[in-house]
TORKE-187419 format. One line per 4 residues: number of its first residue (from 0); their letters; for each residue y negated, z, x of C-alpha. Coordinates in steps of 0.25 Angstrom, whole numbers, always signed. Example, Ala and Ser with C-alpha at 12.3 -4.5 7.8 and 13.67 -1.06 7.14 Angstrom:
0) AS) +18 +31 +49; +4 +29 +55
//
This chain:
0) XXXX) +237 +134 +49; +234 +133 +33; +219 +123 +32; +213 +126 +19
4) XXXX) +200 +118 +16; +190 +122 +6; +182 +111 -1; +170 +118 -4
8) XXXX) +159 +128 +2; +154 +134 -10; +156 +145 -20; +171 +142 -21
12) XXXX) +174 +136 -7; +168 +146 +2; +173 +159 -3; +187 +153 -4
16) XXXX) +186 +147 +11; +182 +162 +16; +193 +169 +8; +203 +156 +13
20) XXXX) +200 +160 +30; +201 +173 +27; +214 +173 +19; +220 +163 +29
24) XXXX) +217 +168 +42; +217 +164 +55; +230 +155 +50; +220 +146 +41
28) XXXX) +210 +137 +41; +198 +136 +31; +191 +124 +30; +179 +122 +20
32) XXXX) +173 +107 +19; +160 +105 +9; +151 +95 +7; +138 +104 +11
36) XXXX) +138 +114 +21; +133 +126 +13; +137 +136 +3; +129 +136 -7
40) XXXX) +127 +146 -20; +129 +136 -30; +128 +149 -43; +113 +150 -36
44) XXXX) +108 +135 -38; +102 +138 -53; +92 +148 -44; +90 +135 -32
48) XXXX) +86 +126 -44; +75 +137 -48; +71 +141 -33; +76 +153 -35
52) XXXX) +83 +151 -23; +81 +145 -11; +94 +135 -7; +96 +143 +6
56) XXXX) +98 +156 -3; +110 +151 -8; +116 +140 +2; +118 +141 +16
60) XXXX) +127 +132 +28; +142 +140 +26; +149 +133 +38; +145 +146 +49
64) XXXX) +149 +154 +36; +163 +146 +36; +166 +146 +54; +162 +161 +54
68) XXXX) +175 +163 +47; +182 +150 +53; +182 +141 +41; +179 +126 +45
72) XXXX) +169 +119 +36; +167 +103 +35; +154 +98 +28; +159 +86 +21
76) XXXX) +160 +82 +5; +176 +77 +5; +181 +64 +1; +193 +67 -4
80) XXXX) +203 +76 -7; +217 +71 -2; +227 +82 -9; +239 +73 -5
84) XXXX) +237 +75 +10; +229 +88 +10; +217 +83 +15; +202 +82 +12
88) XXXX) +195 +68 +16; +181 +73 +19; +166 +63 +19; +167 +66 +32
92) XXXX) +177 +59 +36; +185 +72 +41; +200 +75 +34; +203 +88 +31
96) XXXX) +219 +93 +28; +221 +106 +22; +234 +112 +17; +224 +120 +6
100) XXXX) +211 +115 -3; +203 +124 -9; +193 +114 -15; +180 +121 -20
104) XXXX) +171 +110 -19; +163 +113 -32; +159 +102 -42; +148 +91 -43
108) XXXX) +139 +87 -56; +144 +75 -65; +129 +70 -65; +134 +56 -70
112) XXXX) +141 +62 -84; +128 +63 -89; +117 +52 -90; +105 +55 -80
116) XXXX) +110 +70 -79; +107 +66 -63; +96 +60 -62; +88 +70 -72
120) XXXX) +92 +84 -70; +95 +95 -61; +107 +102 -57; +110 +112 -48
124) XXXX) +126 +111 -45; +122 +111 -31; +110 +116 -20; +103 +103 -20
128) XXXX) +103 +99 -35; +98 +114 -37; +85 +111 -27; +84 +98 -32
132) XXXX) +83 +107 -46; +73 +115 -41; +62 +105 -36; +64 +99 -49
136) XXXX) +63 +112 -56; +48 +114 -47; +43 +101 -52; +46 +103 -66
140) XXXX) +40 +118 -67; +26 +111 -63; +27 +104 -76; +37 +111 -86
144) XXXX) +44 +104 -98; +57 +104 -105; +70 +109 -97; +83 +106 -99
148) XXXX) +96 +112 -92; +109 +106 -96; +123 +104 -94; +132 +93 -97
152) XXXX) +143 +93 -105; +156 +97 -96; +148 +104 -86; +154 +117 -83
156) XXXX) +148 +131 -77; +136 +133 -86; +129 +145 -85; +122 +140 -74
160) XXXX) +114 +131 -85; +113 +143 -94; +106 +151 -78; +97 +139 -76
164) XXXX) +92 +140 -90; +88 +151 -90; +82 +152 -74; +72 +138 -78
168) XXXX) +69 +149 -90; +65 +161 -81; +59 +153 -72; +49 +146 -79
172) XXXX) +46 +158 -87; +40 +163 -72; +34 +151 -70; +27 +153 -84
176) XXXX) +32 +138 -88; +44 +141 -97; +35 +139 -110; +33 +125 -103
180) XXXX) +46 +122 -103; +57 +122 -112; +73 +124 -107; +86 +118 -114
184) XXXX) +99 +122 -111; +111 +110 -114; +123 +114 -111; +138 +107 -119
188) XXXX) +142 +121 -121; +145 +124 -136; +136 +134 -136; +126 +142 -127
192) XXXX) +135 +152 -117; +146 +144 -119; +149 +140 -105; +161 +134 -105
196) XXXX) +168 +149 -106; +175 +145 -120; +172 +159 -126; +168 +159 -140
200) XXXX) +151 +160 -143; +147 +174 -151; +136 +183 -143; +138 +176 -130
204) XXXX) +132 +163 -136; +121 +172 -145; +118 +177 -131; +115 +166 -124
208) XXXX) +108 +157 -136; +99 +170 -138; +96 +170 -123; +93 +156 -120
212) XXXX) +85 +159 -135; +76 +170 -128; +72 +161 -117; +69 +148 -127
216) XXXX) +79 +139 -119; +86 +129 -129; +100 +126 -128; +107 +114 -134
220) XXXX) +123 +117 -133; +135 +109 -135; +127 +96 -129; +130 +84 -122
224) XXXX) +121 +78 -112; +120 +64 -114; +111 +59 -104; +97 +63 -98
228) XXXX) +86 +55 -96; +72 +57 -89; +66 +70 -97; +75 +69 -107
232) XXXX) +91 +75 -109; +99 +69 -121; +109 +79 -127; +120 +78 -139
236) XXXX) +121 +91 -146; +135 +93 -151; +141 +101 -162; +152 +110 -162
240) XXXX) +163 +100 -164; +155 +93 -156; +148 +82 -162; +135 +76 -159
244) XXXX) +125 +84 -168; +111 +83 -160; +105 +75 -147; +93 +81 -139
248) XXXX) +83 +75 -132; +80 +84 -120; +67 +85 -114; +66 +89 -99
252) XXXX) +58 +90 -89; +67 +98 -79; +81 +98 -82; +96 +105 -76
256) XXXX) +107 +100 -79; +123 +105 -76; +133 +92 -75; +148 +91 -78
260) XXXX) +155 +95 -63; +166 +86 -56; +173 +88 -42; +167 +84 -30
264) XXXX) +169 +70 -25; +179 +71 -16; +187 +82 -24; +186 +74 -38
268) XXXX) +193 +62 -32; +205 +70 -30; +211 +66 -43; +222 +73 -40
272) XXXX) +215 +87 -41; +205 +85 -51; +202 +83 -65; +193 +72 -72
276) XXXX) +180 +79 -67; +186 +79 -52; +187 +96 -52; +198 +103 -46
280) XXXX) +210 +106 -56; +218 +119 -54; +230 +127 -59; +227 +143 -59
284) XXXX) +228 +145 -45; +217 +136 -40; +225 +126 -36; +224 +112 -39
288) XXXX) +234 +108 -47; +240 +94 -39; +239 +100 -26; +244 +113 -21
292) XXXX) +235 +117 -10; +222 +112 -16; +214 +124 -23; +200 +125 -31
296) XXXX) +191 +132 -34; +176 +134 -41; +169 +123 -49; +179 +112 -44
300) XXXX) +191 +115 -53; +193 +109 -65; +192 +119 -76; +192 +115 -91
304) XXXX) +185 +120 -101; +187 +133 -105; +186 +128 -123; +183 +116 -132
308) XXXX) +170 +112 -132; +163 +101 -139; +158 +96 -125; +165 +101 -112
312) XXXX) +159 +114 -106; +168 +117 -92; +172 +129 -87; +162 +139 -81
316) XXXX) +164 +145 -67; +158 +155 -59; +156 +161 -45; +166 +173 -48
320) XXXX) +177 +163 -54; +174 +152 -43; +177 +165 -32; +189 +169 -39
324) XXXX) +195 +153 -38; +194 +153 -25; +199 +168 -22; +212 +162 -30
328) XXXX) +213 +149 -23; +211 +157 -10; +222 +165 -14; +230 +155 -19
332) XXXX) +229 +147 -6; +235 +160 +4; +244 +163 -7; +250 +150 -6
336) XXXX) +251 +150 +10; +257 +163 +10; +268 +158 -2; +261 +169 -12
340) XXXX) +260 +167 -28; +247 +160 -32; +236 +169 -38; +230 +162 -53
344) XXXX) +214 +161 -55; +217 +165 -69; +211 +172 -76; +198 +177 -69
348) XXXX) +185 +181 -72; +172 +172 -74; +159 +177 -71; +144 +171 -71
352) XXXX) +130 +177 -68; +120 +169 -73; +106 +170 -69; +94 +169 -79
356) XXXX) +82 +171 -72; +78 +185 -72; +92 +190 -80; +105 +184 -81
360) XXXX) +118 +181 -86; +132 +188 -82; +146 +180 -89; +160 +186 -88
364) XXXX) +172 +180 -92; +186 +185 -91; +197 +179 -89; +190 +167 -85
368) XXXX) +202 +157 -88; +208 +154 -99; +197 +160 -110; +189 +172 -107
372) XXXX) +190 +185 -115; +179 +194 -108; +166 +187 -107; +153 +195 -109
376) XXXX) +137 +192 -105; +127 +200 -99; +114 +196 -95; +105 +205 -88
380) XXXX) +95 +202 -75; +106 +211 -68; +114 +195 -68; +102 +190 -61
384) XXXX) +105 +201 -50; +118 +200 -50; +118 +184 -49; +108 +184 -37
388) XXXX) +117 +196 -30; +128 +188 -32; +121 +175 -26; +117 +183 -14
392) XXXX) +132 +189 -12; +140 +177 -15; +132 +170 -3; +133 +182 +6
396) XXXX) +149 +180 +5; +148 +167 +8; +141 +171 +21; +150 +183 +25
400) XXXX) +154 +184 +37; +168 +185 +42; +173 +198 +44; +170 +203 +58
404) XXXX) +170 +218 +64; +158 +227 +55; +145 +229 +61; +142 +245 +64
408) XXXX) +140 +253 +52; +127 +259 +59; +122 +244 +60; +115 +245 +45
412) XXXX) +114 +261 +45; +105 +258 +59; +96 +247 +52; +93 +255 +42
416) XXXX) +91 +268 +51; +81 +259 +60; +72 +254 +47; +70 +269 +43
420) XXXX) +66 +273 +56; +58 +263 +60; +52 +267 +46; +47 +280 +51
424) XXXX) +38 +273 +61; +31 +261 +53; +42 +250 +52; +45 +245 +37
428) XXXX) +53 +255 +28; +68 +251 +24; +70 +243 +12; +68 +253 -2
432) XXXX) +81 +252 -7; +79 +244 -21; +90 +247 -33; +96 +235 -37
436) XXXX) +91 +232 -53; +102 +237 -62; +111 +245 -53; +116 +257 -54
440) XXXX) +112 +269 -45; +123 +272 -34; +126 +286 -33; +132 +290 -20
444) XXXX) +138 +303 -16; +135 +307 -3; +142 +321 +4; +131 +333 +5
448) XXXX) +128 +329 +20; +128 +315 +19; +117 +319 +6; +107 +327 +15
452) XXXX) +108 +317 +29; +105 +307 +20; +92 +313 +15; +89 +320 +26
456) XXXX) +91 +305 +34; +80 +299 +25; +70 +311 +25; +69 +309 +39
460) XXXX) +68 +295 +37; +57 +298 +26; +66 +288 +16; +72 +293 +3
464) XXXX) +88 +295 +3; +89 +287 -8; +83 +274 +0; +89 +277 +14
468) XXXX) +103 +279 +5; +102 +265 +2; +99 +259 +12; +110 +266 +22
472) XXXX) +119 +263 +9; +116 +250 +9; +117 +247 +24; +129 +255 +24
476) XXXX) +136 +245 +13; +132 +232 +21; +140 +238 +32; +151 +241 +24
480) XXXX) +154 +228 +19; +154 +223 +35; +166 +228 +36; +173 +221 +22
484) XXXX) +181 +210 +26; +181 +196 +18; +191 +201 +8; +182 +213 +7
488) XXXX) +169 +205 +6; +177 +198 -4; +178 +212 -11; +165 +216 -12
492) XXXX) +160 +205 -15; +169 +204 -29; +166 +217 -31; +152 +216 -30
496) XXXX) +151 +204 -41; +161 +212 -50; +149 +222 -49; +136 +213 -52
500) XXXX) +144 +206 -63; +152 +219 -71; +142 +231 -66; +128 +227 -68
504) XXXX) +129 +220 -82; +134 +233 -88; +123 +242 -79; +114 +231 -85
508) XXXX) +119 +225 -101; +110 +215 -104; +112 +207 -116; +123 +198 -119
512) XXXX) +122 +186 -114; +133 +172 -110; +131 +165 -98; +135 +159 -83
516) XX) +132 +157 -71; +137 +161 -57
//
């Protein structure tokens, strides 16, 4: 029986564990070890660091997510990786042999590249660094000063700084503090938008400097972090060919800060599988490049830089391409076993939505490797919607059930039936059915018999057709996808984000704009 173990209950690991049981059957075991035992939303922790979610909304225990569909799950942080022998060496003291490995064990902050980086800032890589950022954050609104949010020079995925950014802005503007308080932005990107994405600067950099302009946030670009001290974040300014031509003196008073990455500790003392910064490195099919059955996939594989830069700015990533990874390593790992030709990640599409308080920011870039040659911007509050759908839908896959046989059509049909007659003798109305901001109306055709039983239905209800409509509609479509199984899940679920991220900015054009995100 084939034992494939997944390093990693996140983003990457968890989706990639599902899609392994159900690809391997009854003839493979699945087994998923992580240091903590929950999944956890990690695209949500900006909205954790400004209470504008509660930790339980985005993190929960996965193991009775993982035994409902017969994947075993081992809390324990590894020790090491033992390619040679096909085994993990876990904390526990537990050994684990596997004949595949799909590490997906996400990365940690280089705190130490940077002088006092640690001791004086906040980050929000994980759950508990995001609510330590958050009591912070409460402390500092009782007495506002100076903000700086920051990355470090090699630290990769940057949009998120770019969201924070703009959240502390929006959010302080409610509290009717932001004149209290200024915000700089430092990032060692060339210029503002860049993001590590290697396109050339035009509109897309005019975009962004005019947006972070009309919300008076300062940004010094192409810097180096030199060290930061109590209340104050020294900087070098660098030129073009990068040459020393300014150094700052930050004030702070609050500040947020975005490290280098490097592997986990038990996956970075592999030296056979990673590079310098202890990441994952892979050939095109997700597969590490020493050992043939050992896989990789989301913020743990060693990307390069997409160009030259005068200091380093890595890779981005995203949601999307962290879900296609681990769809080609799942693929790649069944197309082995069955002696099938291997399926390349390359190219692919990127994509980010990026929130900004009220509004937002949507990126597409295609293909995502080598250099992009599509790559537009729109920033409307549809990508605020969008980004909290897609929070809410992500984390609903994640606790989907296995499929089993489908509840009763009638069983929604008849809950909505008891809520309007009850109605009729004092109980609460049904829920008014509330268009969703920016969407389109749905026409629907309906045969001439189906038209009057339908009115006639909700006359006699004393509702409107168009309310009682929606709801047997909407009932009707939660009990349709009861009968989708995993792959159709799967399905829907891509087909849906195509929607949020291709439909609505063109139902909604906002104005240009360059950024990132989830």
């Amino acid at each position: 029986m084939t034992h494939v173990v997944v390093l990693g209950a996140g983003i990457a690991g968890i989706p990639a564990a599902y899609a392994l049981k159900t690809r391997l059957g009854p003839q493979g075991r699945v087994t998923v070890v992580s240091d903590r035992d929950y999944f956890h939303f990690v695209p949500s922790n900006p909205w954790v660091a400004m209470g504008w979610r509660d930790p339980a909304d985005i993190a929960f225990p996965i193991e009775p997510y993982l035994s409902e569909r017969g994947i075993k799950f081992v809390c324990s942080a590894v020790q090491a990786i033992l390619p040679e022998k096909s085994q993990l060496a876990l904390e526990n003291g537990q050994t684990l042999d596997y004949d595949f490995l799909l590490i997906a064990s996400g990365v940690e902050g280089d705190f130490e590249e940077v002088p006092g980086l640690a001791a004086h800032t906040q980050s929000v890589l994980n759950l508990e660094q995001a609510k330590k950022a958050l009591a912070a954050y409460k402390e500092f609104v009782k007495q506002p000063g100076p903000i700086v949010i920051g990355a470090v020079q090699g630290s990769s995925i940057l949009g998120p700084v770019y969201e924070y950014a703009f959240l502390v802005d929006a959010d302080l503007k409610r509290r009717n503090v932001r004149a209290r308080a200024s915000i700089t932005l430092v990032t060692p990107e060339p210029w503002p938008g860049h993001l590590g994405l290697g396109v050339n600067g035009g509109a897309n950099r005019d975009s962004v400097e005019a947006a972070l302009a009309d919300n008076a946030i300062r940004i010094i670009a192409n810097a180096r972090t030199l060290k930061i001290e109590p209340g104050t974040i020294h900087v070098a300014e660098l030129d073009e060919a990068g040459n020393e031509k300014a150094r700052h003196a930050l004030p702070y008073a609050y500040s947020v800060y975005w490290p280098a990455f490097r592997g986990v500790a038990g996956v970075r003392g592999t030296a056979a599988l990673v590079n310098e910064k202890g990441l994952v490195e892979v050939d095109e099919y997700m597969r590490s490049r020493s050992f043939l059955n050992i896989y990789a996939t989301g913020t743990c594989v060693a990307y390069g830089p997409v160009d030259k830069t005068p200091l380093n700015v890595g890779a981005p990533d995203s949601v999307y391409s962290i879900q296609k990874e681990s769809e080609t390593a799942v693929n790649n790992i069944v197309a082995t076993l069955r002696r099938e030709p291997l399926t390349s990640n390359i190219p692919q599409r990127a994509r980010w939505l990026s929130d900004m308080g009220e509004s937002g920011a949507a990126y597409l870039a295609s293909p995502q490797v080598p250099l992009r040659d599509i790559n537009w911007m729109r920033q409307g509050r549809w990508v605020h919607l969008a980004k909290v759908d897609f929070e809410k839908y992500f984390i609903n896959r994640i606790r989907l059930k296995p499929a089993a046989p489908a509840p009763s059509a009638a069983s929604r049909i008849a809950d909505i039936m008891s809520l309007a007659l009850a109605q009729k003798v004092g109980a609460p109305p049904p829920r008014a059915n509330t268009p969703a901001p920016g969407l389109q109306p749905l026409e629907l055709q309906l045969d001439r018999d189906a038209h009057f039983e339908l009115r006639a239905l909700a006359r006699s209800l004393g509702l409107g057709a168009e309310r009682l409509a929606g709801d047997l509609l909407a009932a009707a479509i939660v009990d349709a996808k009861s009968y989708l199984s995993e792959a159709g899940a799967d399905a829907l679920e891509r087909a849906r984000r195509e929607l949020l991220v291709d439909e609505l900015p063109e139902r909604q054009p906002g104005v240009d704009f360059h950024g990132g995100g989830t």
